[in-house]
N, C-alpha and C positions, 0 to 999 in steps of 0.2 A: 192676099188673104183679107176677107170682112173681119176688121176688128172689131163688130158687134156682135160676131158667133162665140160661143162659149168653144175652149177645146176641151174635148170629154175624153177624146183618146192620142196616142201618140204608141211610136215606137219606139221613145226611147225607155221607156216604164212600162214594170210589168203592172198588168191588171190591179194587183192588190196594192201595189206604191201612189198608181193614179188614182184609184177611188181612193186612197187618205190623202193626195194632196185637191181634189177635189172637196172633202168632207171636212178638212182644215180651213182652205178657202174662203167655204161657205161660211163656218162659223165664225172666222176674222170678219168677214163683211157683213153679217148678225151684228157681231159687237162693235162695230163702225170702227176698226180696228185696220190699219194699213196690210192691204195682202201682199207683206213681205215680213220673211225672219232673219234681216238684218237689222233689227233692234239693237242688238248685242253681239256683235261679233268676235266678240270672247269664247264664245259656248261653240265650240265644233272647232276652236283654231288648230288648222294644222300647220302653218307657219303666216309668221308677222315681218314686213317691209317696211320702211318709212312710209308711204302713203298708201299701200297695197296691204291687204291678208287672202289666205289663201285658207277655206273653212270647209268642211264637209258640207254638203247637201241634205237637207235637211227629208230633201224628195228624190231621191238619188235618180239616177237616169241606169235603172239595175238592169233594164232587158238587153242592154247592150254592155256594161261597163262592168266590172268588178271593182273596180274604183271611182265615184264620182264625188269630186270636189269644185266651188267654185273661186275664183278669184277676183276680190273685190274691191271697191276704193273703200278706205276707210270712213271718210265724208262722204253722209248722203248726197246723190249728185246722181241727177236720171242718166236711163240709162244712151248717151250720144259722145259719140267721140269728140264732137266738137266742146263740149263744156268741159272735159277734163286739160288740168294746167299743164303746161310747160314740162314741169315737176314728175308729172303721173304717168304722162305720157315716155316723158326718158326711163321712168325710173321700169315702167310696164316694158318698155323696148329689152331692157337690161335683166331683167325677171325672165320673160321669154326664153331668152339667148342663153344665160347661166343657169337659169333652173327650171323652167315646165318642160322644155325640148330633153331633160335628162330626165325626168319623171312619170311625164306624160304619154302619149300615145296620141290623144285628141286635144285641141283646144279649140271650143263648139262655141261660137256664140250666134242666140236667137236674133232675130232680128226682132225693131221693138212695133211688133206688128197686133198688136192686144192679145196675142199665144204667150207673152213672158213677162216677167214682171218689169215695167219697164221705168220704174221709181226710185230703181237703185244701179249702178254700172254696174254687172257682173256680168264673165264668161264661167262655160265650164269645163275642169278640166279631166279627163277620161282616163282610163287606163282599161283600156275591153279585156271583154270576156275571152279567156283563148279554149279553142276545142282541146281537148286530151284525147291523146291518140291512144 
């Protein structure tokens, strides 16, 4: 992927989720403002770890998901597996096993190809849409 192209669309967000995280974006980067809302990882917690939380999406990924959250380090720390400690990496192994596999359905991570925000570690974790019969 050209990490110089902007992404304007995707499959994972419906139309109306992507132009507001488009329109948010932009205005983060208006007020020279980092494009990421891991400022505060308090505001959307849906569960807290020793180095991990686990927080709503602020852009959910709705065209597919009925649940979308992400799970993040608690220290900023971009996003590469190799810069996460010893620490984060056991405790993420341990998280996985005992709690997204009981929870979740997906666990999606972007690759950090300039399509995700790549300033912060985070994946995300899904629970899709199911059809009704």
């Amino acid at each position: 992927m050209d990490p110089t192209k902007k992404v304007t669309r995707t499959f994972l967000r419906t139309e109306e989720s992507m132009n507001r995280y488009m329109q948010i974006s932009e205005e983060r980067k208006r007020l020279g403002q980092k494009p990421t809302h891991f400022t505060d990882w308090h505001e959307g917690l849906i569960k807290e770890f020793t180095h991990w939380v686990i927080v709503t999406n602020e852009f959910p990924y709705d065209a597919i998901a009925s649940t979308s959250h992400m799970i993040s380090t608690k220290r900023e720390v971009a996003f590469d597996w190799a810069l996460l400690s010893p620490e984060e990496l056991a405790e993420f192994d341990q998280i996985k096993r005992d709690y997204i596999r009981s929870n979740y359905d997906v666990l999606y991570e972007n690759l950090p190809s300039g399509a995700t925000i790549s300033n912060h570690f985070h994946l995300h974790l899904l629970i899709l849409r199911r059809e009704e019969n």
